[in-house]
C-alpha positions, 0 to 999 in steps of 0.5 A: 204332613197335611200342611203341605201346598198340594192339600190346598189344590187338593182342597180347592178341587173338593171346593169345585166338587162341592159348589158344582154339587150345590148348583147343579141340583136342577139337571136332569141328564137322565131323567130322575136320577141324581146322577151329578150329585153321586158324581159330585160326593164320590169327587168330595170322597176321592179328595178327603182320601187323597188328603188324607193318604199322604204319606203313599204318594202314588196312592194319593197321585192315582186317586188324583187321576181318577179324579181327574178323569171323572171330572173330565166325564162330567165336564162333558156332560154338562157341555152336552147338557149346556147344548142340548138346552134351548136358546144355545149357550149363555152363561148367564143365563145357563149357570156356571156349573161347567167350570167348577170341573174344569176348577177341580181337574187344574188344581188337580193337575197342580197338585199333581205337579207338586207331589211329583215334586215331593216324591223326587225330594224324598227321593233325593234325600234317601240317596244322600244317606 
């Protein structure tokens, strides 16, 4: 059943992960490290098995909130990223990479909500047999 809507949210948060790991290759939070894109591929991974485990409903709303709290953590970073620079913050000329988690955390959120919804139908119907 991956035609259902919370794959697209799902999906549109694997997005947000892969446009963040796109633009964001000139951070450097902690010096040499790559820390923003291991964050942005273990995000992308996190999706593809939460898409991928739909038929385990908890599993796949679980991996959502892992994803959502890593996302949560790497918002934080980047604003502290984005006050820590010179000049204080202006979008346009910063960038927009701390919106790509707050995409991904929403969609995640929505996702969620529709899951909990599919749980509760499936629910339903195993009562009426």
């Amino acid at each position: 059943m991956l035609q259902r809507i919370q794959t697209i949210w799902i999906f549109l948060a694997i997005l947000g992960a892969i446009f963040l790991f796109v633009t964001a290759q000139d951070f450097s939070v902690f010096g040499p490290t790559p820390f923003i894109s291991v964050v942005c591929v273990v995000l992308i991974l996190l999706g593809f098995l939460s898409i991928l485990s739909y038929k385990d409903r908890k599993r796949q709303i679980l991996l959502n909130n892992i994803s959502i709290f890593i996302n949560a953590l790497l918002l934080g970073l980047l604003a502290y990223w984005l006050l820590s620079l010179s000049g204080g913050i202006n979008f346009p000329e910063k960038g927009i990479e701390p919106l790509f988690p707050l995409i991904s955390m929403v969609s995640l959120f929505i996702a969620n909500i529709y899951i909990k919804k599919d749980d509760r139908l499936v629910k339903s119907v195993d009562r009426l047999r």
